[in-house]
Chimera marker file (.cmm) of the C-alpha trace (Angstrom):
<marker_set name="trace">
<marker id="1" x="86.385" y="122.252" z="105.101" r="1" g="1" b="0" radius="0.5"/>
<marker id="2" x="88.168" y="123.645" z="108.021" r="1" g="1" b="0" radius="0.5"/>
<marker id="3" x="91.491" y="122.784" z="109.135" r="1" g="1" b="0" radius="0.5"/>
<marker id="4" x="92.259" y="122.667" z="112.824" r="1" g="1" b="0" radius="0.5"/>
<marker id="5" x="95.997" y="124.987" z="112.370" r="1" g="1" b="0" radius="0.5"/>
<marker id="6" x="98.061" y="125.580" z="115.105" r="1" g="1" b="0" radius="0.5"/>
<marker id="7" x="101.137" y="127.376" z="115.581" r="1" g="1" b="0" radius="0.5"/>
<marker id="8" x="104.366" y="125.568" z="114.434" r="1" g="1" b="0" radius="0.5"/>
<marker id="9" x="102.314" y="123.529" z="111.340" r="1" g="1" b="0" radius="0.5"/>
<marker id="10" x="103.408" y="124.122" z="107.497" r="1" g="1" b="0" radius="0.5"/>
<marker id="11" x="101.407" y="125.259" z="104.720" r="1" g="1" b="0" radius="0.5"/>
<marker id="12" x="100.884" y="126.865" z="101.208" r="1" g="1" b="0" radius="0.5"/>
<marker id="13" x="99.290" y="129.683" z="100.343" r="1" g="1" b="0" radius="0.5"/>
<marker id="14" x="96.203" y="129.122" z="98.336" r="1" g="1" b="0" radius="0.5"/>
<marker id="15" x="94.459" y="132.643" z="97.764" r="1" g="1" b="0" radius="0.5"/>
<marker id="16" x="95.158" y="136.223" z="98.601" r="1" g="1" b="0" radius="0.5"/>
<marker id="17" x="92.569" y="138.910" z="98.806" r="1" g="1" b="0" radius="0.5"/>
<marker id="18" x="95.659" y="141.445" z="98.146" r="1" g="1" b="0" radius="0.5"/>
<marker id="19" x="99.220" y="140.123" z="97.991" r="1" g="1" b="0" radius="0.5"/>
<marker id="20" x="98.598" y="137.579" z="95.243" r="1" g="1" b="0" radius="0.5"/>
<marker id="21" x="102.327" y="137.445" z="95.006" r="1" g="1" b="0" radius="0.5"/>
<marker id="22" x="102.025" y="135.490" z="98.364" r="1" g="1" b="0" radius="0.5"/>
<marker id="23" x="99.721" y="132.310" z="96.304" r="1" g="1" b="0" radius="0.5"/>
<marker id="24" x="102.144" y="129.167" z="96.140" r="1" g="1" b="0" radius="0.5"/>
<marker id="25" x="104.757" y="130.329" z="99.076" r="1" g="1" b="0" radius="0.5"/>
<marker id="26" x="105.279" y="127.845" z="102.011" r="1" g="1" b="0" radius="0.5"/>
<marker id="27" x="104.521" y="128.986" z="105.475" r="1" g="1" b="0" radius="0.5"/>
<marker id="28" x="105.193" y="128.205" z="109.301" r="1" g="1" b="0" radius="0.5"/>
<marker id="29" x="102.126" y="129.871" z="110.859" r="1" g="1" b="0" radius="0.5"/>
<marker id="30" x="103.023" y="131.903" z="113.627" r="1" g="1" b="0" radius="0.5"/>
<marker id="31" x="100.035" y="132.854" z="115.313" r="1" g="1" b="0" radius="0.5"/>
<marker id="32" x="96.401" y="133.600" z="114.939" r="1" g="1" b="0" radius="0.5"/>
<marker id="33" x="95.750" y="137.729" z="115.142" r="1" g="1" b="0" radius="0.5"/>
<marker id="34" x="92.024" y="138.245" z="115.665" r="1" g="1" b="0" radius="0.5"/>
<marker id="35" x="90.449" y="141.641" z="115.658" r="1" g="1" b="0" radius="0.5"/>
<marker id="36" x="91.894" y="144.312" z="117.750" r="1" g="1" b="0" radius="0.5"/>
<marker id="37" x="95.108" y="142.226" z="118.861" r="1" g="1" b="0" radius="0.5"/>
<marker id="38" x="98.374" y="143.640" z="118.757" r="1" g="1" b="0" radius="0.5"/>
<marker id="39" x="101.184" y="142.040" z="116.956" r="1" g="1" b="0" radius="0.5"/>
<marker id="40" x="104.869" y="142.964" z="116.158" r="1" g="1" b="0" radius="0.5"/>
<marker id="41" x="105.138" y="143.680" z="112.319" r="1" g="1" b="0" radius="0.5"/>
<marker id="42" x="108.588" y="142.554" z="110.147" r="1" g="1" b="0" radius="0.5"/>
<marker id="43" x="109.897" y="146.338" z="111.101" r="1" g="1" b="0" radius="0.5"/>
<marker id="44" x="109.470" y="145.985" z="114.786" r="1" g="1" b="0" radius="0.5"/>
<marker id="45" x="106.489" y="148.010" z="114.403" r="1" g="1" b="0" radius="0.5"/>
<marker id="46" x="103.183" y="147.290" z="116.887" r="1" g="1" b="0" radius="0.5"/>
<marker id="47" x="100.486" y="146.929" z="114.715" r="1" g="1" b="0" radius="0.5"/>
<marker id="48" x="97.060" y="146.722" z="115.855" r="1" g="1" b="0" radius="0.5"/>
<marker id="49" x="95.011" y="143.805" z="113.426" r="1" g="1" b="0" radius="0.5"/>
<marker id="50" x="91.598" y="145.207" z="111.698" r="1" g="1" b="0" radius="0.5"/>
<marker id="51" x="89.942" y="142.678" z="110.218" r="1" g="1" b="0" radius="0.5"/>
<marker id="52" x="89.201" y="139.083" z="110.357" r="1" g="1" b="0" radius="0.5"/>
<marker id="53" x="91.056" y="136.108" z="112.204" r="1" g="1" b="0" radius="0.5"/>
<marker id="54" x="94.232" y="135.728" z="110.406" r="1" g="1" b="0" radius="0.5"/>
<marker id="55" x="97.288" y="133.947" z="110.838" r="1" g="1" b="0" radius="0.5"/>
<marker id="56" x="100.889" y="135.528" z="110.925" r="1" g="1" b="0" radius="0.5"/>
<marker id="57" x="103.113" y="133.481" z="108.392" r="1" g="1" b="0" radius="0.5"/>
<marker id="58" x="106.660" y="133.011" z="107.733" r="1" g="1" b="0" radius="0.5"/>
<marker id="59" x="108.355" y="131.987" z="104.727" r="1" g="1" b="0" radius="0.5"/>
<marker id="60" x="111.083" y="132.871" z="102.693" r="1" g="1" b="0" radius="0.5"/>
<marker id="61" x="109.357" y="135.259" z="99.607" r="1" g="1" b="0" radius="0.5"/>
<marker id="62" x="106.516" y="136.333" z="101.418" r="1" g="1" b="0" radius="0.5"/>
<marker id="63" x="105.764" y="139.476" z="101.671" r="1" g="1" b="0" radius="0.5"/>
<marker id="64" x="104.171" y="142.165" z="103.889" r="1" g="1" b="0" radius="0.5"/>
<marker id="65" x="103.539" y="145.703" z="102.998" r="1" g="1" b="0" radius="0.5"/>
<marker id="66" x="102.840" y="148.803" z="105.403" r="1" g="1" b="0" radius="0.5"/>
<marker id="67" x="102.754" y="152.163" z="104.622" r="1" g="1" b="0" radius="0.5"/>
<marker id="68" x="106.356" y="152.449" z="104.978" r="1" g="1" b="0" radius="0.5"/>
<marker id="69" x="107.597" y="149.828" z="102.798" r="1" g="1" b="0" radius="0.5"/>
<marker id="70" x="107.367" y="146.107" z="101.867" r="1" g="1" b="0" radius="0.5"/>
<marker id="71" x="108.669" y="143.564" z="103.838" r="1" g="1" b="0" radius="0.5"/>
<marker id="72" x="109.829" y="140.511" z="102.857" r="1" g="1" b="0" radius="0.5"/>
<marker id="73" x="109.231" y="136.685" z="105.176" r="1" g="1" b="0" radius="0.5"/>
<marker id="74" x="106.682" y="137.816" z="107.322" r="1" g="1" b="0" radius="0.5"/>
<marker id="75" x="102.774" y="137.889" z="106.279" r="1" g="1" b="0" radius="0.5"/>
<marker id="76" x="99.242" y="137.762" z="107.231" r="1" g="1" b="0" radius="0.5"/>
<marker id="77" x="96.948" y="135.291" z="105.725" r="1" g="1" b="0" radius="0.5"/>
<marker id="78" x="93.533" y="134.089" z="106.061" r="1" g="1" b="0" radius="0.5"/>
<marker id="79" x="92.995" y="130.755" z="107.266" r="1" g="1" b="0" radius="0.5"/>
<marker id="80" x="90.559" y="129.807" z="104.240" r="1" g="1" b="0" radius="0.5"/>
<marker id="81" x="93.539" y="130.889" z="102.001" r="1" g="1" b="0" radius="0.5"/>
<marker id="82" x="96.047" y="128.229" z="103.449" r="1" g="1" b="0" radius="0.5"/>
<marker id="83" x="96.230" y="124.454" z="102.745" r="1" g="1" b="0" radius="0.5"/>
<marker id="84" x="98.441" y="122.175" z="105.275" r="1" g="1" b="0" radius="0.5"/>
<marker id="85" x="101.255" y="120.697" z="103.610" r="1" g="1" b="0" radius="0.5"/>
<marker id="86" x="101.201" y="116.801" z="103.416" r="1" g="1" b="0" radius="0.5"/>
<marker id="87" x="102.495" y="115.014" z="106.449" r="1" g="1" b="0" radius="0.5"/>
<marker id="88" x="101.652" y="118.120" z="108.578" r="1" g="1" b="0" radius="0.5"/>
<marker id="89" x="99.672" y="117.933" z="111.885" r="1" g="1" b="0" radius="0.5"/>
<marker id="90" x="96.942" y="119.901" z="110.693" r="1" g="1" b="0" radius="0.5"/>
<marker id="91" x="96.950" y="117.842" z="107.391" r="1" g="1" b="0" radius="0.5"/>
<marker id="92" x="96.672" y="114.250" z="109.295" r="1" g="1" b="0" radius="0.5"/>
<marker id="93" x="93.851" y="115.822" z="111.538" r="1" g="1" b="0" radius="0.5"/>
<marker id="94" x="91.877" y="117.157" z="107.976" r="1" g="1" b="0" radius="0.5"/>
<marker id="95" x="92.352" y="113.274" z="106.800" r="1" g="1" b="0" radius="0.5"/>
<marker id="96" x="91.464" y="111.462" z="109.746" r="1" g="1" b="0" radius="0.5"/>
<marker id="97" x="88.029" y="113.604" z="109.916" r="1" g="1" b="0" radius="0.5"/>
<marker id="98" x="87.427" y="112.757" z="105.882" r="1" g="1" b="0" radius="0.5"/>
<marker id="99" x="87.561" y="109.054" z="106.291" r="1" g="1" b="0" radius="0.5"/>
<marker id="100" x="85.512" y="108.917" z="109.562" r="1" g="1" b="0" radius="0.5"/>
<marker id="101" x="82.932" y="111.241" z="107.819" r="1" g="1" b="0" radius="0.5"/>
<link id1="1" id2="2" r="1" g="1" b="0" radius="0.2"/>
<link id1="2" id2="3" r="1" g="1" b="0" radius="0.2"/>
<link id1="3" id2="4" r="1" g="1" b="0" radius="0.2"/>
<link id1="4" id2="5" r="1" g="1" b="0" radius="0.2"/>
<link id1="5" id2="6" r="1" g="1" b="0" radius="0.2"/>
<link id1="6" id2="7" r="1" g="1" b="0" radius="0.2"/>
<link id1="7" id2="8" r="1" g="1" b="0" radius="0.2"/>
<link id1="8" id2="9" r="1" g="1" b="0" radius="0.2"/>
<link id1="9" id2="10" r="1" g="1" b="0" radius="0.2"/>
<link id1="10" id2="11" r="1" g="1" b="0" radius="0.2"/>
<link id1="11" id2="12" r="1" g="1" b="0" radius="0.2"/>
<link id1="12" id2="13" r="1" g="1" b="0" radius="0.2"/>
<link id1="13" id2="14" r="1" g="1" b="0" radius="0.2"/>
<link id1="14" id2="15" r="1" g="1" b="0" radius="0.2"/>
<link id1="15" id2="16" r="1" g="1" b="0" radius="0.2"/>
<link id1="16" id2="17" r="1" g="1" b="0" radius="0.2"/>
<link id1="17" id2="18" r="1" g="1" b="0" radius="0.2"/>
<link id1="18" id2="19" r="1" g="1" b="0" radius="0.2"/>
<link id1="19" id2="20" r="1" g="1" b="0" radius="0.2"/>
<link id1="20" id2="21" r="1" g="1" b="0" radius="0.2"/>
<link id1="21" id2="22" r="1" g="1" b="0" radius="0.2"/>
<link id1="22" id2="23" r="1" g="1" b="0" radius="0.2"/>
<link id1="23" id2="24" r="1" g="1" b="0" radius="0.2"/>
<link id1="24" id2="25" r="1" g="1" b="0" radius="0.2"/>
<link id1="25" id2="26" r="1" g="1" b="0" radius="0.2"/>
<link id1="26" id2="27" r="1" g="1" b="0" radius="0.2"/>
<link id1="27" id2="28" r="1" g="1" b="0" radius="0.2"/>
<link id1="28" id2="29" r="1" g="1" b="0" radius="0.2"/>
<link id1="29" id2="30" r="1" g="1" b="0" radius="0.2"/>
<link id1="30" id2="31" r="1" g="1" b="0" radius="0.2"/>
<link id1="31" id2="32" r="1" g="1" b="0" radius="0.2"/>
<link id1="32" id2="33" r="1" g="1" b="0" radius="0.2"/>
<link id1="33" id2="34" r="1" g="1" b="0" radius="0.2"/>
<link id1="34" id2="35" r="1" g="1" b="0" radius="0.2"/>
<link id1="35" id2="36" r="1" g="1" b="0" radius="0.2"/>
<link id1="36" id2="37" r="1" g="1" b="0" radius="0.2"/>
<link id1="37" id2="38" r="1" g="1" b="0" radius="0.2"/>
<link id1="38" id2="39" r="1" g="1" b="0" radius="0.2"/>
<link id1="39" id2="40" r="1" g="1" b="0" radius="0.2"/>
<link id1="40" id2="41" r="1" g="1" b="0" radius="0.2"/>
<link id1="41" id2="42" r="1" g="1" b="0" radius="0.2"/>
<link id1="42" id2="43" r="1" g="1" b="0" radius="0.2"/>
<link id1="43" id2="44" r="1" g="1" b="0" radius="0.2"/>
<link id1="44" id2="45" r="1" g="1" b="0" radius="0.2"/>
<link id1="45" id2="46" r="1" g="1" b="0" radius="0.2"/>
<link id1="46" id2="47" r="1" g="1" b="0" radius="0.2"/>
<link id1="47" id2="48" r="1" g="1" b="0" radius="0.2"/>
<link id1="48" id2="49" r="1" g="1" b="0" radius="0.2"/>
<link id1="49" id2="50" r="1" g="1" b="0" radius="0.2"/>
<link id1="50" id2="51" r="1" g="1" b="0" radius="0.2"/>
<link id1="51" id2="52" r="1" g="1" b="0" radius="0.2"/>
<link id1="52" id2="53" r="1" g="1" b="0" radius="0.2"/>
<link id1="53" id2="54" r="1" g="1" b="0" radius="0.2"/>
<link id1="54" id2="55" r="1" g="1" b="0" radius="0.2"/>
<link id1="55" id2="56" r="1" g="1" b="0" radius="0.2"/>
<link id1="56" id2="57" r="1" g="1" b="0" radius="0.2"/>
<link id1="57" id2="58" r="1" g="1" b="0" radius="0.2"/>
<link id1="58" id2="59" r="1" g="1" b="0" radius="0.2"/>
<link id1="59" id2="60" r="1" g="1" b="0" radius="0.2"/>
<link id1="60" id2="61" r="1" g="1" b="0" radius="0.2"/>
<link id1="61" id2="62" r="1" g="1" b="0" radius="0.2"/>
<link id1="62" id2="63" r="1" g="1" b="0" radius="0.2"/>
<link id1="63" id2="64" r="1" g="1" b="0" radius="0.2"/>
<link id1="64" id2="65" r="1" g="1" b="0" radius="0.2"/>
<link id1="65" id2="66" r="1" g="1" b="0" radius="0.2"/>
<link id1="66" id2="67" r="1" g="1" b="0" radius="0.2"/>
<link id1="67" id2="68" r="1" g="1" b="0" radius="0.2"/>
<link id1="68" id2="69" r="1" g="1" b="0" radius="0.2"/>
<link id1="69" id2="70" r="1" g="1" b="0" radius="0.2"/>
<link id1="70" id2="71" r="1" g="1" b="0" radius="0.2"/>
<link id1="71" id2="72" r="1" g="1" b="0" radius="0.2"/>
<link id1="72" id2="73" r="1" g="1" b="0" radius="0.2"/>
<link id1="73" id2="74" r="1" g="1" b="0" radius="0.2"/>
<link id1="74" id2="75" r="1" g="1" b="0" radius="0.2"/>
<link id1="75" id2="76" r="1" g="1" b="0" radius="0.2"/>
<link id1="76" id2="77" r="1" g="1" b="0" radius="0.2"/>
<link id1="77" id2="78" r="1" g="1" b="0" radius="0.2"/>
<link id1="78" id2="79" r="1" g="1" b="0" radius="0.2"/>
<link id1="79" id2="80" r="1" g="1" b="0" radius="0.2"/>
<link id1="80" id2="81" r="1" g="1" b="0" radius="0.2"/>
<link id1="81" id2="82" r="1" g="1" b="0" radius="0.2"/>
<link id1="82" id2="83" r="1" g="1" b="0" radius="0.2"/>
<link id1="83" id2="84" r="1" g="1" b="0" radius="0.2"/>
<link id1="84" id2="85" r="1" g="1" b="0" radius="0.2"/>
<link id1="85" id2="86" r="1" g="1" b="0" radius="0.2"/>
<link id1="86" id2="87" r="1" g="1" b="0" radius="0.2"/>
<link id1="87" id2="88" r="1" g="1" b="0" radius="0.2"/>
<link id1="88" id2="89" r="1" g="1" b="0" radius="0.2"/>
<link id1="89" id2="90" r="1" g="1" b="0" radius="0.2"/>
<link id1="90" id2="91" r="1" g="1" b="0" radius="0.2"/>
<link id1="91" id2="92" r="1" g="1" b="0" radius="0.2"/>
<link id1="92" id2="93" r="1" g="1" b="0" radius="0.2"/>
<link id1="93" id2="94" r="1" g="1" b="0" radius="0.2"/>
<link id1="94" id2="95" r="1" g="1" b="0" radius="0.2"/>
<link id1="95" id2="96" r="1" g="1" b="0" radius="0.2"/>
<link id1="96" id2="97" r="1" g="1" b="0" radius="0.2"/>
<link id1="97" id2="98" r="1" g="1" b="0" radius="0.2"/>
<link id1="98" id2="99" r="1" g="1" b="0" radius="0.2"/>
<link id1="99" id2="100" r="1" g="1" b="0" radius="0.2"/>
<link id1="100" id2="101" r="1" g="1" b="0" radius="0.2"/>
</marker_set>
């Protein structure tokens, strides 16, 4: 099941392909990086995003490494690896589609 995210909404991380570290942190999703868009890493940085849609996350413990270092609040995560957080927009929408289904 897909959840309909948008930027602002809380939720927890459920999976990691890398930063497993990251699994049970609470988020406020940012904004959704797709391949090739540019976004402005934890160190100011540009970096250019190289893989699948992804959401940029912020939450206190996450972390976010680049080749110079690791970076702590700031992260990328899959949208299959996040689950909305009770009471949540994006959790009410994910309800309301279950019981009309």
């Amino acid at each position: 099941m897909g959840h309909q995210f948008k930027p602002g909404d809380l939720a927890v991380i459920v999976g990691a392909n890398f930063l497993t570290q990251n699994i049970g942190k609470v988020v406020e999703l940012s904004a959704f990086v797709e391949n090739g868009d540019l976004y402005a890493g934890p160190d100011a940085q540009l970096y250019r995003h190289a893989d699948i849609g992804c959401w940029i996350v912020r939450g206190e413990g996450v972390e976010f490494r680049t080749d110079c270092g690791t970076y702590e609040g700031f992260g990328i995560c899959e949208p299959r690896h996040l689950m909305p957080l009770p009471g949540s927009p994006a959790s009410e929408q994910a309800q309301t589609r279950e019981v009309s289904a």
